[in-house]
Structures are given as structure tokens and as C-alpha cells.
N, C-alpha and C positions, 0 to 999 in steps of 0.2 A: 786813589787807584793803586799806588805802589805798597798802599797798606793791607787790600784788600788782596792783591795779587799774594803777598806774604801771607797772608793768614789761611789763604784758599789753600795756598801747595801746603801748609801742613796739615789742615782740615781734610784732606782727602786721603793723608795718610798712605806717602807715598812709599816706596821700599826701598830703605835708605843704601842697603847692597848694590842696589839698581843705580840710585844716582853716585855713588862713589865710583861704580863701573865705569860711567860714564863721564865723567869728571880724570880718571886717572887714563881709561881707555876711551878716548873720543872714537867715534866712527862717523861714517856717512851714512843714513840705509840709502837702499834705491830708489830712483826719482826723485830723492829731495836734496838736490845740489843747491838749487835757486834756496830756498829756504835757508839753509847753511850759509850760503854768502850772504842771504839777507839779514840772518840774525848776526851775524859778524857788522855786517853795513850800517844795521840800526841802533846797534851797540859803541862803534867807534867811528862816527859816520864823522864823510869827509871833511866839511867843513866847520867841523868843531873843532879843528886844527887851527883854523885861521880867527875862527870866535875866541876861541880859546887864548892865542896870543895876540890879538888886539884888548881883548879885557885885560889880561896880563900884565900889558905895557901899560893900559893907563890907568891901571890900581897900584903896578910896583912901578916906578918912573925907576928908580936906580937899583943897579944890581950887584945888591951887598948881601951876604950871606946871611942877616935873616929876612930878604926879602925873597931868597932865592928858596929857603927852607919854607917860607908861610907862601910861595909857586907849587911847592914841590906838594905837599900837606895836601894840598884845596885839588888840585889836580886826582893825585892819590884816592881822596873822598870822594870826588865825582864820577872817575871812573869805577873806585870798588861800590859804588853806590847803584850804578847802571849795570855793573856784572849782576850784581845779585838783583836785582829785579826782573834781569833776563833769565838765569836758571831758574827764578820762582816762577815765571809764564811758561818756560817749556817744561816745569813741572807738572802744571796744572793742565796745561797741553798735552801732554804725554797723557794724564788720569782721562781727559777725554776721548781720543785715540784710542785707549784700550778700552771705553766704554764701546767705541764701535760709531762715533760721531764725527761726521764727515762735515766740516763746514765748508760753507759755499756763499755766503754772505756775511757782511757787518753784523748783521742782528743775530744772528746765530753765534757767535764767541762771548756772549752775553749767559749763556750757558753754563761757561765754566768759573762763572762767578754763584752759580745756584748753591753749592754746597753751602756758602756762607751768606750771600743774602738772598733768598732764595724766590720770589715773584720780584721782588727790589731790584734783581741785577740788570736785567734789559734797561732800565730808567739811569742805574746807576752806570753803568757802561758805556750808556749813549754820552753823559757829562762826559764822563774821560774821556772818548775820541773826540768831543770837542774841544776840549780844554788839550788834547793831546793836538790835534788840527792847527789850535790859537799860538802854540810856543812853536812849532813850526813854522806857522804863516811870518814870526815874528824873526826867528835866529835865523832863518835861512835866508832871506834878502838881508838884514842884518851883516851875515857872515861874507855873503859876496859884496856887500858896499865897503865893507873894510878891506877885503879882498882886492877888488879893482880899484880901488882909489889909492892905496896904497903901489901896487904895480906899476900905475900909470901914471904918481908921483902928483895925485888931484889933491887938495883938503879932501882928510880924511872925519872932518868934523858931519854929525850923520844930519845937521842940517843943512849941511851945504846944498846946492843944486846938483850936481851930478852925483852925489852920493843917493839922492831922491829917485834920480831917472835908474840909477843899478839895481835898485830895490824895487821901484815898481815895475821893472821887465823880467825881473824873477815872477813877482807877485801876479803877473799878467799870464807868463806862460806856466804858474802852477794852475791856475785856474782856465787859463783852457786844458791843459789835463786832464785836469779834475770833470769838466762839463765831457770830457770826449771820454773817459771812463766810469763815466758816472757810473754804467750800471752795473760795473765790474768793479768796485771801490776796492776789493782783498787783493784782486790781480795790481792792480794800478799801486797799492803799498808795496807790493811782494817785489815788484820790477823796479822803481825807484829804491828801496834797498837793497838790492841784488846789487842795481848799479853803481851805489855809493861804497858797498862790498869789493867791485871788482875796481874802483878808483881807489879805495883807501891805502893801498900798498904803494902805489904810485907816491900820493902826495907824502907816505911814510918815508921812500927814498931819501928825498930832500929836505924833511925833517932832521931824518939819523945823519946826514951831512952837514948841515946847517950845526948840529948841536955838537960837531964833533971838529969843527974848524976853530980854530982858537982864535984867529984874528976876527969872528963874529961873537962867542960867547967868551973868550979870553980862556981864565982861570978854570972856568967852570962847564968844564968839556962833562962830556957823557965817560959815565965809569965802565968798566970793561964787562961787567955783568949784563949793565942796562943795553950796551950795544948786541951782546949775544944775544939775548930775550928779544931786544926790538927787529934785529935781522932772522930772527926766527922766526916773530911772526909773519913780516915780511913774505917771507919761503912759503909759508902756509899759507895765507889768504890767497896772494897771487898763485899759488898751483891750485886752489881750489874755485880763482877767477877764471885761470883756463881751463879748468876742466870743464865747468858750465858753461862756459863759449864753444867748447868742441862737443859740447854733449846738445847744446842747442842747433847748433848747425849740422847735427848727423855725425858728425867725425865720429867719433865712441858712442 
């Protein structure tokens, strides 16, 4: 999917003036706040934080500098790997939009895979949201069993019994979700990352704190660059969390 999404945005032969605009001069258009937090949400969504450092600790147990450079690397790759797969979708996004295509279901964003496979994409589309569905069904009760078992000082081993009961009460309330927006599938994606969107600055707080106290990482505090960058994004998301909370509720 992430190879197809690559190949589409250049396939359609997009105006690269356009996306450098865009990329140096961000904007918001209008009505699409939720969107904007959503592709932020989906992009660095919340509890990849907590995935992220329970894999961490039990691939690097100690924390010697080149365990903390092959942290740093795998991190670095995973996030530059999901930027760029995100500006290649709202590239391909964009070329449909200006074709004048409104989508309004799953089966319809099937679409903007035609330029390169083109009767294939419906078939091949519908695999990635399921395969896209599967790694979620999988990292997100995952990411909360390490989550709360850790918090609450349980065995954090993921066969334990209560690491089981954390993950099957996630797994139970995505799936009543899921059956209570069944027939709105795009709405029910677009609001679950919106609202990973407007928590990610949150759990960022106590990240940028945590990695900046030395009796927790010692030696190996956050350097003065990564703190400006990370409190900037900070600033960002969360003004653009509350803007679509006051823009939801009528306020603006």
C-alpha cells in the first residue's frame, strides 16, 4: 500500500511549486480543522508513545550510547517513514479534489489508486484497510496492556491475566464502535484521529519532561534543539486541538 501510495503521487504528476508551498507555508483551508488534527493524530498517534518505549526497553535493556544511537536511528526511520507516506496520500488526495471527487465512503478512495492500478485498485485497497484494520486491532490493545500494567505496577509480561483483560476491553469497545458506525466507516476513522490528534500534545508534555529530567534519563537529557522543535510542536497541535473543539461547539 505504502508503495502504491508512492508511486500514485508521482503518477499523477503533481506541481511540485504546489507542494513546496505547502510544505514551507502550511495553512488550514476552511472546514477542514478535523482532518488537519486527524492527519497529525494518524501520523503521530498517541499511543505509539507508550508502544514505542515498552519495545524500546525490552530490545535495549541498558542504556549505553550505542544502544541509545541504534533508539535514536529506528525511531528517526519510523517516523521519517510515516511523514512521507502521509504527504504521498495528501498528495494523491489533493489530485482528486482537484479532479472535483467528493468521497463519501471506503469504497470510493479506491479511486485514487486508478491512475496506477487501475480496475485492480478497489480489490487492492480493500486488502490495505484490512491489513491496515489488522495492525491496529493488534498495537492498540498492545500499546494499552503495556500502558496500564506498567502504571499500576501489574506483570507487564503480555501473557499475563490482567495484561489479557486490558487488551480485550480495548478490543471490545473498538468493536462496538465499529458495529455503531458501521455505516459511516470515513466519519468513525476521521474522529478517532482527530481525537488521538487533540491527546497527542498532552501525552507530548510528559514525554518532553520525562526526557529532560536527568535523575530519569541521567546523561542523556534532550539537547536544546530537540526541546525547541518538540515544544513547537506541542504549541501547534494543541492550538489546532482547540481550535476544532471551539469550531465544533459554535464558539468561532
Amino acid at each position: 500500500m505504502t508503495f502504491i501510495f508512492l508511486v500514485t503521487a508521482v503518477a499523477i504528476r503533481p506541481s511540485i511549486a504546489e507542494i513546496m508551498k505547502g510544505l514551507l507555508m502550511p495553512s488550514v483551508p476552511p472546514d477542514s480543522i478535523m482532518t488537519v488534527v486527524g492527519l497529525i493524530g494518524t501520523t503521530v498517534f498517541t499511543y505509539a508513545f507508550f508502544m514505542q518505549s515498552s519495545a524500546a526497553k525490552t530490545k535495549w535493556r541498558e542504556a549505553s550510547p550505542e544502544n541509545i544511537a541504534a533508539s535514536q536511528f529506528d525511531t528517526y526511520l519510523s517516523i521519517g517513514v510515516g511523514g512521507l507516506i502521509s504527504i504521498a496520500i495528501i498528495i494523491v488526495a489533493a489530485g482528486m479534489h482537484g479532479r472535483g471527487i467528493e468521497i463519501t465512503n471506503a469504497g470510493q478512495m479506491a479511486i485514487q489508486l486508478e491512475p496506477v492500478l487501475g480496475p485492480w485498485a478497489r480489490y487492492f485497497f480493500g486488502v490495505g484497510l484490512f491489513v491496515a484494520g489488522l495492525t491496529s486491532t493488534i498495537t492498540a490493545p498492545l500499546a494499552t496492556g503495556f500502558a496500564l500494567t506498567e502504571i499500576f505496577a501489574l506483570d507487564t509480561d503480555i501473557k499475563s491475566s490482567m495484561f489479557r483483560v486490558f487488551m480485550g476491553i480495548i478490543l471490545l469497545t473498538g468493536a462496538v464502535v465499529g458495529i455503531a458506525f458501521g455505516r459511516s466507516p470515513v466519519q468513525a476513522i476521521l474522529l478517532a484521529q482527530a481525537a488521538n490528534g487533540i491527546l497527542m500534545p498532552i501525552s507530548a508534555v510528559f514525554v518532553l519532561l520525562a526526557v529532560n529530567n536527568k535523575n530519569i534519563v541521567g546523561e542523556y537529557t534532550n539537547k536544546p534543539i530537540n526541546n525547541i522543535l518538540g515544544w513547537l510542536v506541542v504549541l501547534v497541535v494543541f492550538g489546532l486541538g482547540i481550535r476544532m473543539l471551539l469550531t465544533a461547539f459554535g464558539v468561532i
